[in-house]
PAKE-913358 format. One line per 3 residues: for each residue x, y, z of N, C-alpha, C. Coordinates in pm, whole numbers, plus 50000, padded with zeros to 5 digits. Layout:
PAKE-913358
X/Y/Z/X/Y/Z/X/Y/Z ~ ...
END
This chain:
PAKE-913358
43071/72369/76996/43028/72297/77113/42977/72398/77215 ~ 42879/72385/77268/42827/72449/77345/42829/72435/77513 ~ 42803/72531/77612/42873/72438/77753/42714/72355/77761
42605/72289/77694/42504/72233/77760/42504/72122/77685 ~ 42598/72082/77629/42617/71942/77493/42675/71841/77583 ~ 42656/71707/77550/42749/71633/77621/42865/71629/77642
42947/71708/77530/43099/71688/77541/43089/71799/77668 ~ 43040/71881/77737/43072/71957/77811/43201/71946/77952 ~ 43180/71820/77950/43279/71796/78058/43408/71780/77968
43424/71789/77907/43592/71813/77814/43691/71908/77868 ~ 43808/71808/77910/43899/71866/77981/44015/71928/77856 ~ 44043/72054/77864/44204/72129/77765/44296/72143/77867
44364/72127/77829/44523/72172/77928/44568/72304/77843 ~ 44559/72397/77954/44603/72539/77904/44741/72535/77905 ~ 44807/72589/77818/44939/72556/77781/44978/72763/77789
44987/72803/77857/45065/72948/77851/45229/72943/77821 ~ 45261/72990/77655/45392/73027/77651/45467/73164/77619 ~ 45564/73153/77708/45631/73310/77701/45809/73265/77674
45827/73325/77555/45934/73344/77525/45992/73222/77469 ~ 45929/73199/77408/45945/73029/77361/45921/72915/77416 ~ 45925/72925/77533/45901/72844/77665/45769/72821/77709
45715/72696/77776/45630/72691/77815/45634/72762/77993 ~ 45554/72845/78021/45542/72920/78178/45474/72837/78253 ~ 45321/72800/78275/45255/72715/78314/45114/72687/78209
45093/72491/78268/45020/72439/78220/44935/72449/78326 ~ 44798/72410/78304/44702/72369/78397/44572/72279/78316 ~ 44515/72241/78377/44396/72143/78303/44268/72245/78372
44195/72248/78232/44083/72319/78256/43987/72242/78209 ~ 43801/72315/78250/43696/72243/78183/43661/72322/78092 ~ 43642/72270/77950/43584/72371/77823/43401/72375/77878
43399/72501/77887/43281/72537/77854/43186/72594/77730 ~ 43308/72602/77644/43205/72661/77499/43337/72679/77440 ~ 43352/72656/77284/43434/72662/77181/43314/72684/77033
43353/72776/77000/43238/72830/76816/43345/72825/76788 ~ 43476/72778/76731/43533/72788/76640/43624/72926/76678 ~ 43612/73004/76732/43613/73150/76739/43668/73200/76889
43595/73161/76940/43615/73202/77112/43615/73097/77203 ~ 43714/73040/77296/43660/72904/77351/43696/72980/77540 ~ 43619/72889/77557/43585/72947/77725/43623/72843/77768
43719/72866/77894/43719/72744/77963/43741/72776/78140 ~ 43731/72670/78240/43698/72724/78348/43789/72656/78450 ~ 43894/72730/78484/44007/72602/78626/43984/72730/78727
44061/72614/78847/44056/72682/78971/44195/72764/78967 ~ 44240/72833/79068/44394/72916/79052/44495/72807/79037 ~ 44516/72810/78953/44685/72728/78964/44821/72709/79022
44809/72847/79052/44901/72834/79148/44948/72798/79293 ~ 45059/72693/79361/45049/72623/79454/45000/72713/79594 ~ 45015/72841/79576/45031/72957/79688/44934/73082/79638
44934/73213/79740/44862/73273/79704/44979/73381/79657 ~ 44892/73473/79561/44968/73591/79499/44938/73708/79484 ~ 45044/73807/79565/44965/73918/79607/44998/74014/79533
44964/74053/79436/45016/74152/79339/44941/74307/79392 ~ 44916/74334/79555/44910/74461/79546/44757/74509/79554 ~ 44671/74462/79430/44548/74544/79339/44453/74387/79367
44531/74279/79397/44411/74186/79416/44483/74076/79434 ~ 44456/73954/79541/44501/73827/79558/44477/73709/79486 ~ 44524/73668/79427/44500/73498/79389/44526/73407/79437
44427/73312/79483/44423/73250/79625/44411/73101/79556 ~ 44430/72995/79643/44370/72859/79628/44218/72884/79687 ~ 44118/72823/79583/43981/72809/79618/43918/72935/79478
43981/73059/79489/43940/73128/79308/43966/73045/79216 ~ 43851/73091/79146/43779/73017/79008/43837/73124/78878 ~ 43848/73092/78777/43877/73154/78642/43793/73094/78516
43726/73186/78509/43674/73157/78409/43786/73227/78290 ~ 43794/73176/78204/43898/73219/78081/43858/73192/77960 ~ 43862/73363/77869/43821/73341/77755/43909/73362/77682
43930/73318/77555/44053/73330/77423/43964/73307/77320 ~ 44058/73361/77236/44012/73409/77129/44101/73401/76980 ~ 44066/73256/76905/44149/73267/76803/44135/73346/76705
44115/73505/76695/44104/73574/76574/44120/73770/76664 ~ 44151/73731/76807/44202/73849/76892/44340/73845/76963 ~ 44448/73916/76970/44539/73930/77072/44544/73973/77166
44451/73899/77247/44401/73889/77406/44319/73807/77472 ~ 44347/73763/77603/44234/73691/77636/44209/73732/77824 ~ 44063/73697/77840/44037/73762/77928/43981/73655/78032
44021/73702/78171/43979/73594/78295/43890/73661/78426 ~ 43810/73580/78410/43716/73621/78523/43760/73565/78639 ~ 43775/73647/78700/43805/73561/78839/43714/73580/78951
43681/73499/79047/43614/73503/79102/43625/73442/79233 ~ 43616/73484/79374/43686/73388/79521/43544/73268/79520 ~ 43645/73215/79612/43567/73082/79617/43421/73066/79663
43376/73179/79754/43242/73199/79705/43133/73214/79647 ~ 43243/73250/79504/43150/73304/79377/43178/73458/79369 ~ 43202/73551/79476/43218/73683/79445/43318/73724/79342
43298/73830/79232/43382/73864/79162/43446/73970/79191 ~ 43578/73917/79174/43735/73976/79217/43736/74085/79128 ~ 43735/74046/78965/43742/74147/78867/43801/74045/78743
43891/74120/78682/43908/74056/78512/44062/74080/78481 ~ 44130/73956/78456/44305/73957/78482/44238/73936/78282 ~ 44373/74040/78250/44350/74008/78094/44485/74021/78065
44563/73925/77979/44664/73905/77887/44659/73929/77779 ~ 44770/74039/77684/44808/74049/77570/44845/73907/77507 ~ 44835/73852/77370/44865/73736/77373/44833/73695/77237
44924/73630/77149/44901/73590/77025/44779/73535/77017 ~ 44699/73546/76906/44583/73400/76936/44622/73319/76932 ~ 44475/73226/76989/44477/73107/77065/44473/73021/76972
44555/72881/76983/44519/72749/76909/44463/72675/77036 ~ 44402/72518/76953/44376/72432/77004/44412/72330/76947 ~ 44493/72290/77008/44579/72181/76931/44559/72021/77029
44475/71960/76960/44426/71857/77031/44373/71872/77125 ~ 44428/71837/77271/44335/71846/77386/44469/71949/77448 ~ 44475/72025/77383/44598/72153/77457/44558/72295/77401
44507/72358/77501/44500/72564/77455/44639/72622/77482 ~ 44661/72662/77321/44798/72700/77358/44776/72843/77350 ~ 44880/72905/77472/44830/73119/77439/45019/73101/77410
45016/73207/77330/45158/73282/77418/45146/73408/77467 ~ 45194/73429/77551/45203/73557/77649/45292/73626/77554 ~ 45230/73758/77557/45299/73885/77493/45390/73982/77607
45383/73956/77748/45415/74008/77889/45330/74120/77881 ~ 45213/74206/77796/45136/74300/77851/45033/74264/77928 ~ 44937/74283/78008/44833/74274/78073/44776/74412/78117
44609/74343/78178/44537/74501/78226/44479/74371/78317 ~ 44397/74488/78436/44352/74456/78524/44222/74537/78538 ~ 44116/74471/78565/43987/74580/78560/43883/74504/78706
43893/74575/78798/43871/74548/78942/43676/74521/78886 ~ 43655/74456/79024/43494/74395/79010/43404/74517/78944 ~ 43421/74619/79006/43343/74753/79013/43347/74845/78950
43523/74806/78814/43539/74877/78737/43592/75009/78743 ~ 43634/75033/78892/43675/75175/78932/43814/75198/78886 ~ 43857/75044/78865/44045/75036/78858/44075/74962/78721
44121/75042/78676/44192/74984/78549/44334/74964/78559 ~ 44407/74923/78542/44565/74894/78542/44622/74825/78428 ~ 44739/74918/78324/44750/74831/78233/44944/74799/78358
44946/74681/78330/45068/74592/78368/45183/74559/78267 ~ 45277/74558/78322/45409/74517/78288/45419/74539/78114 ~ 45425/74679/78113/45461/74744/78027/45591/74738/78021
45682/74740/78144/45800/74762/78134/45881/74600/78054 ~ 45850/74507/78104/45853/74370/78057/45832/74337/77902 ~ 45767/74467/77860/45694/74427/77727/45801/74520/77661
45823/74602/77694/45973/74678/77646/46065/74623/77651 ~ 46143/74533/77741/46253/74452/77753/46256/74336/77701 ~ 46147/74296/77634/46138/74173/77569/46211/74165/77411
46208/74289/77342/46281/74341/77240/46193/74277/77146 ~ 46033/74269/77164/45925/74213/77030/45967/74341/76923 ~ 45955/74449/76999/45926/74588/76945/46048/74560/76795
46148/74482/76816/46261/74499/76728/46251/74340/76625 ~ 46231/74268/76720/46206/74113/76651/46092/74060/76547 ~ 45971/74144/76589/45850/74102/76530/45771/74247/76561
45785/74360/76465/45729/74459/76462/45571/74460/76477 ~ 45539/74340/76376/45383/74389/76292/45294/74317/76488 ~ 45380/74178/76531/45308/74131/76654/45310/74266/76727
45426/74331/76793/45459/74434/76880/45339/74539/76857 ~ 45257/74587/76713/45217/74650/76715/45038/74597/76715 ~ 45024/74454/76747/44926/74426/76758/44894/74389/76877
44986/74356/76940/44997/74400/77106/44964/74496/77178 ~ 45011/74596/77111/44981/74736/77214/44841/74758/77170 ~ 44790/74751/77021/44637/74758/77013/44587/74720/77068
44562/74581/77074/44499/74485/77195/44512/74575/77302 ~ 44593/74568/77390/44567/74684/77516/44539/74799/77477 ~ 44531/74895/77411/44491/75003/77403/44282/74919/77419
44263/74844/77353/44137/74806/77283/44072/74753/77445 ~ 44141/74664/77484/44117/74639/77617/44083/74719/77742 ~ 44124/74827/77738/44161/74918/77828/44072/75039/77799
44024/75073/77647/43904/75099/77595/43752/75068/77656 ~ 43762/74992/77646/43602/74879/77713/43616/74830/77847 ~ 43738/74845/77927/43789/74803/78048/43646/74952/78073
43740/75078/78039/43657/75184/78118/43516/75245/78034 ~ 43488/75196/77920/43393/75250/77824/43255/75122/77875 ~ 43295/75045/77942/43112/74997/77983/43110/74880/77932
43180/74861/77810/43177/74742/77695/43232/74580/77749 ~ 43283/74582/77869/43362/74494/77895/43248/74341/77902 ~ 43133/74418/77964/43078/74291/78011/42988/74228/77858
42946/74353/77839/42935/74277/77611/43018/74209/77569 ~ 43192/74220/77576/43272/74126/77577/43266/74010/77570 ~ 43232/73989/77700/43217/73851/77773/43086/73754/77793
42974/73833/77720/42830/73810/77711/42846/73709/77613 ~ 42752/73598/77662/42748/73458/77517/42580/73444/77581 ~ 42499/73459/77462/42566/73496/77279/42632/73600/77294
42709/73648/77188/42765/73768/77173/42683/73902/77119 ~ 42657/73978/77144/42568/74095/77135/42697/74184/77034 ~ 42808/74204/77041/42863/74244/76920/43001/74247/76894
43035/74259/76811/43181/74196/76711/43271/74270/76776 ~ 43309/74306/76895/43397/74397/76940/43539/74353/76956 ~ 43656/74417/76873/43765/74303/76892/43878/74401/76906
END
């Protein structure tokens, strides 16, 4: 499905789970699903704003969000309510299903952060990703986790990020 088809207005409810648990849902608009990569687009979800320091998430930012059922990661554009871009919140994260009208991720607790301008990279809550005890429970995930961020964090500062996120896709980078 493409975002210029009629189904375009097709609403998914993003389903983020961590630790067995569901963390938060939100209802998003699909903008493009190949089987492969599905894009979809909500406003911040959260009731308040959140100041993590390196960048705010406000009511009125937009997310664009991409996943990826055949990568362990997915990546969010964010952007303030103007349209200016904030930068790119990215989650470690099993791939993605779509299970009816629900995108389910699970959160791996790693993340990176790659500011509008690209000057700032930040990989996040590493420490979280250690205390989670994957490293002991599910080796082969644990070690497809840290790839993913290593891989992320690669193209965060190697230029590649916005090829990434380019549709069509210009190349197989995973």
């Amino acid at each position: 499905m493409s975002a210029n088809s009629a189904e375009s207005a097709r609403r998914l409810e993003v389903v983020l789970v961590k630790a067995g648990r569901t963390k938060i849902r939100y209802p998003a608009e699909l903008l493009h699903d190949d089987g492969t990569r599905v894009t979809v687009r909500a406003p911040w979800a959260g009731a308040s704003v959140r100041d993590f320091g390196f960048v705010r998430f406000e009511p009125g930012d937009v997310f664009t969000e991409h996943y990826w059922r055949d990568r362990w990661y997915a990546v969010k554009e964010v952007r303030d309510a103007a349209g200016v871009l904030k930068g790119h919140y990215c989650d470690v994260t099993r791939p993605a299903a779509v299970l009816g009208e629900e995108l389910v991720v699970e959160d791996l607790d790693l993340d990176l952060w790659r500011s509008a301008d690209g000057a700032a990279v930040l990989r996040l809550d590493e420490d979280e990703f250690a205390a989670s005890g994957i490293e002991t429970a599910d080796p082969r995930a644990a070690a497809a986790a840290l790839d993913a961020l290593d891989r992320l964090e690669a193209m965060a500062r190697d230029g590649d990020f916005e090829e990434l996120l380019s549709w069509p896709p210009r190349s197989a980078a995973g």
